[in-house]
C-alpha positions in Angstrom: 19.3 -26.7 -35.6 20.9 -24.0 -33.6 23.2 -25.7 -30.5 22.7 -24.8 -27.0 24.9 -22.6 -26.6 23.9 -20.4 -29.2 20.6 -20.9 -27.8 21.7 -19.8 -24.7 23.5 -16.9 -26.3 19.9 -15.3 -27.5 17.9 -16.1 -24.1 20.0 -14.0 -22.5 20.2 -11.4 -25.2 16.1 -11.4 -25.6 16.1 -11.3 -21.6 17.9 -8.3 -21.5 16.3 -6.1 -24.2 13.0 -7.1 -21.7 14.8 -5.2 -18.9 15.6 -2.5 -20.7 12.1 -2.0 -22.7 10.1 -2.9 -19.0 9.5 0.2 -16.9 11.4 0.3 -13.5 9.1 -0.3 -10.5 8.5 2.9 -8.3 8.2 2.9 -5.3 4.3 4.8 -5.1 3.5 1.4 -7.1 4.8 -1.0 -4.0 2.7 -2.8 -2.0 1.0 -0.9 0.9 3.7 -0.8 3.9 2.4 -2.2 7.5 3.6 -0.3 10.2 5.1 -2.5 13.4 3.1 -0.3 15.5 -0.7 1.6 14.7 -1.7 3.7 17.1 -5.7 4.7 16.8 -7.7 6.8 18.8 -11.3 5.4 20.4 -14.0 7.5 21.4 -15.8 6.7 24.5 -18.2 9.3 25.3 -16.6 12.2 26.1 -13.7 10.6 26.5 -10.5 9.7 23.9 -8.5 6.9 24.1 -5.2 6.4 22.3 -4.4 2.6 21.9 -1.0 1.0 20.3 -1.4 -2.0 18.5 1.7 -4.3 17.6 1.5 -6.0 13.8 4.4 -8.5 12.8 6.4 -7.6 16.2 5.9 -8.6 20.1 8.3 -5.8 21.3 8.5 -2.3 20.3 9.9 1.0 22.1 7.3 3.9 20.9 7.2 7.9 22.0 4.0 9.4 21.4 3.4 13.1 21.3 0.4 14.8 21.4 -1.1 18.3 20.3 -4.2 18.9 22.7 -7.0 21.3 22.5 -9.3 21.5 25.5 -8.1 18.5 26.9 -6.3 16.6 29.7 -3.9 13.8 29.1 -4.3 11.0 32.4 -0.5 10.5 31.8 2.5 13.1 31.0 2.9 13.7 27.8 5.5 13.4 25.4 5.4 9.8 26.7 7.8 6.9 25.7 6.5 3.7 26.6 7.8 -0.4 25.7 5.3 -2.2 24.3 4.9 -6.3 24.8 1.2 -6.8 24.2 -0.9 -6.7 21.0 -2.5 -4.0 22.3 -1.3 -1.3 24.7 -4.1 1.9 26.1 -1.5 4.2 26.2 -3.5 7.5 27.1 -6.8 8.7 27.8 -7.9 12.0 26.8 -10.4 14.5 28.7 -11.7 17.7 27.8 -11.0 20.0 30.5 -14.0 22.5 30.1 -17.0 20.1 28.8 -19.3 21.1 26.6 -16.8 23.4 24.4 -14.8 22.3 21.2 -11.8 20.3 21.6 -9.4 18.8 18.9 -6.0 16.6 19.4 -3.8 15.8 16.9 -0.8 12.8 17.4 3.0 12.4 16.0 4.9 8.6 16.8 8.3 7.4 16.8 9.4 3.9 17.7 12.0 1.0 17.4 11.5 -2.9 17.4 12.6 -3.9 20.7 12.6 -2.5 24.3 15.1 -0.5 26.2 16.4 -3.2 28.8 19.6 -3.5 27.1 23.3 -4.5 29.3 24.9 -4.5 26.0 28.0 -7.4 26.1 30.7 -5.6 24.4 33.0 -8.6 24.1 30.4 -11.1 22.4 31.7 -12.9 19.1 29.4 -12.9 16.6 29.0 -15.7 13.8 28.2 -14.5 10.2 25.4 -13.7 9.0 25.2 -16.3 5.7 26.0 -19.6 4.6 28.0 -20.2 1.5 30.8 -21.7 0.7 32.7 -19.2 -0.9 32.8 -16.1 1.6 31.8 -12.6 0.4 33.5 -9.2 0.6 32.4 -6.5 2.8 31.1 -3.7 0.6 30.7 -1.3 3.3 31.8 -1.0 6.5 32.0 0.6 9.6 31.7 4.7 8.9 30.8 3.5 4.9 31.0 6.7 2.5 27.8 5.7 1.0 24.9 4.9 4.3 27.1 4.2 7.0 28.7 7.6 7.8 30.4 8.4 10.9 28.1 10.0 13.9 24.4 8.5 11.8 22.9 5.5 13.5 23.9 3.1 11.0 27.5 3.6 11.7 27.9 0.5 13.0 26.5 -1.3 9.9 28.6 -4.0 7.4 27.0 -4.7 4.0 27.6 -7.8 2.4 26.9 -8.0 -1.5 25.5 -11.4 -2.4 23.2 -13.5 -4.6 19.5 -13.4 -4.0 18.2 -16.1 -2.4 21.4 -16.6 0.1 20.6 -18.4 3.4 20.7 -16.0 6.1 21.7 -17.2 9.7 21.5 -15.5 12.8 24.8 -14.5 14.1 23.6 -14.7 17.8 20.8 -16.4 19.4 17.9 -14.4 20.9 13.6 -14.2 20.3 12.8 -12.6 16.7 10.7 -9.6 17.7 9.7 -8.2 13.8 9.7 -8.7 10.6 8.7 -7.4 7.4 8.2 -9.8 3.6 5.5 -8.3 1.7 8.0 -5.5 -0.2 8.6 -6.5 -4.1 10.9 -3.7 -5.0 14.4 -1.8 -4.6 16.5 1.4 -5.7 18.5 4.3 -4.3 15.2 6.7 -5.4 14.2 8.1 -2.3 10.7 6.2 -2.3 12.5 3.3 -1.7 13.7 4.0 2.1 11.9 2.5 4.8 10.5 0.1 2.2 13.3 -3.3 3.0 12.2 -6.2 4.1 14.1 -7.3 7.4 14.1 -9.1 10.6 14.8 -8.4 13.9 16.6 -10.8 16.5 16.6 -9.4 20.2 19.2 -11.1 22.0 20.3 -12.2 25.7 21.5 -9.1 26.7 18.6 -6.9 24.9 20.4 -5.9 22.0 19.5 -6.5 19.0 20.1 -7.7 15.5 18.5 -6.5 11.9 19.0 -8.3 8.8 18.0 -5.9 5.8 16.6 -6.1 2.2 15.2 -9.5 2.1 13.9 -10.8 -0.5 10.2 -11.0 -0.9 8.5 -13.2 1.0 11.7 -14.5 2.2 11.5 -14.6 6.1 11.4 -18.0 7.5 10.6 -17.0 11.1 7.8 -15.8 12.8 7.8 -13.1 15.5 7.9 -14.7 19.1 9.9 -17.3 17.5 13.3 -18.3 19.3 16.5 -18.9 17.3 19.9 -20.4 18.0 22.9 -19.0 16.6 23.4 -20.1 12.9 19.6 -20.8 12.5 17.8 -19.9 9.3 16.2 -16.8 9.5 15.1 -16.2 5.8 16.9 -15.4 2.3 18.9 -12.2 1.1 17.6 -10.3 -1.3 17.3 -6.3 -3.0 14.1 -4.5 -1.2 14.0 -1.3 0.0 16.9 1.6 -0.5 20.0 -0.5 -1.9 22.4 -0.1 -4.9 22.3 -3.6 -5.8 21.8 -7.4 -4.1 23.2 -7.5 -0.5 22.5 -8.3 3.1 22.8 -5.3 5.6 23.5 -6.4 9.2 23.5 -4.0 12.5 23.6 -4.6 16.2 22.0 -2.0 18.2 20.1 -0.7 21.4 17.8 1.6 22.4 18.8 3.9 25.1 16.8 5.7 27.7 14.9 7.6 24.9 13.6 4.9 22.3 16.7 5.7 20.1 18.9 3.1 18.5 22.5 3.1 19.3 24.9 1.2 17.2 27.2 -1.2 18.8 30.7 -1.9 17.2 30.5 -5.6 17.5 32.9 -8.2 16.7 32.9 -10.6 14.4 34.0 -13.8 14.1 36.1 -12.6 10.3 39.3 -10.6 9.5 39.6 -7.6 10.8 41.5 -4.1 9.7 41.4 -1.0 11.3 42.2 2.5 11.0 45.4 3.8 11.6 44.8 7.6 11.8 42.3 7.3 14.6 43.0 5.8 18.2 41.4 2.6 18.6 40.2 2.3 14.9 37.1 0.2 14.9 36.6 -2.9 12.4 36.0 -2.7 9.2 36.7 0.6 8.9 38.5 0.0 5.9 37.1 -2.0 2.8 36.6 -4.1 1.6 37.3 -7.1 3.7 37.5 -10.8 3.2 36.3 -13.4 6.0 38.9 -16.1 7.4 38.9 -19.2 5.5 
């Protein structure tokens, strides 16, 4: 009788020749995405109203423009507006000479979060995991790979790790999205804007995002407040990654809707770089936390 090892030995062998002989998951064969915010238009009459709706998220920053044909907007447009309530009118819509043709057609861009932000510069932040061996930074601040210098995830730090690590908030704050329903992962380009995450909105209305979760992995709900070092769900490989990891930024939204990254510090070893004046951390990788 063969011994367990050898047993062993072939399960692993017959488990990879089914990975190899299974066809990759694409991403036009993912689970339907749903958007944080919907906006739909509802017709009164003569009359058009454009209505935002919130879905897994209780704070969003949205701009809304709008192409108009024989009509009248009852606010400016482009408009940027923060939306707290399930369900926000955001404009109404009149034709400006009844009784002739009119047509409007509608772009949106928005952010979890709102744009009340006084951004504490000096705040230590915990990391992001538990585990009792600590993992490497596989991408920094300015990574070659996502995180490139001047792109809004500059500010980013990667952390390769197993699925299924526990994933703690590094600072305390009000979870205002999330996203668990995505069952797949790649670098194809199908695969970006497909991650499961949460967001954390903090004290000071910044934020936090913690990236390709696994599926169904969120332990939170939106609304939900967290303490620093809570459980917010598990890591995993969704969305636009090269393999297993959690990605972690602290932003804001400025004036506009659009997230800034914020250079915060962590509560790990730091290097920085020497051929630029006040090199940010971890600029340079990869890095090891403090034991």
């Amino acid at each position: 009788m063969p011994r367990p090892a050898f047993r062993i030995a072939l399960l692993l062998r017959w488990l990879a020749a089914c990975a190899l002989l299974a066809p990759a998951l694409r991403a036009e064969e993912l689970p339907p995405l749903r958007p944080l915010v919907r906006v739909v238009s509802e017709r009164r009459g003569d009359e058009v109203h454009l209505v935002a709706l919130l879905q897994d998220c209780t704070a969003a920053c949205l701009t809304l423009r709008v192409e108009l044909t024989n009509l009248r907007s009852a606010v400016p447009l482009p408009l940027t507006v923060d939306l707290t309530q399930a369900r926000t009118l955001l404009t109404t819509l009149r034709p400006i000479a009844p009784g002739q043709r009119w047509s409007f057609n509608f772009t949106t861009r928005y952010q979890p979060g709102g744009r009340r932000a006084r951004p504490e510069t000096t705040h230590l932040y915990r990391r992001p995991f538990a585990s009792v061996t600590p993992f490497r930074v596989g991408q920094g601040y300015g990574g070659s790979f996502s995180h490139q210098p001047g792109t809004p995830l500059e500010y980013s730090i990667d952390w390769p790790m197993p699925e299924g690590t526990q994933v703690l908030a590094a600072r305390g704050g009000r979870v205002v999205a999330i996203r668990q329903n995505q069952v797949g992962g790649g670098r194809a380009p199908g695969f970006r804007d497909r991650a499961n995450f949460i967001v954390v909105e903090h004290p000071d209305g910044t934020l936090a995002e913690y990236v390709h979760l696994r599926p169904y992995g969120v332990s939170v709900r939106p609304g939900q407040r967290v303490e620093t070092g809570a459980l917010l769900g598990h890591s995993g490989n969704t969305g636009f990654s090269s393999g297993p990891h959690l990605h972690v930024r602290i932003y804001w939204l400025d004036a506009t809707g659009h997230a800034r990254g914020l250079p915060a510090r962590w509560e790990v070893s730091e290097a920085y770089d020497a051929g630029r004046p006040g090199g940010l951390p971890f600029r340079l990788e990869p890095l090891v936390w403090r034991r």
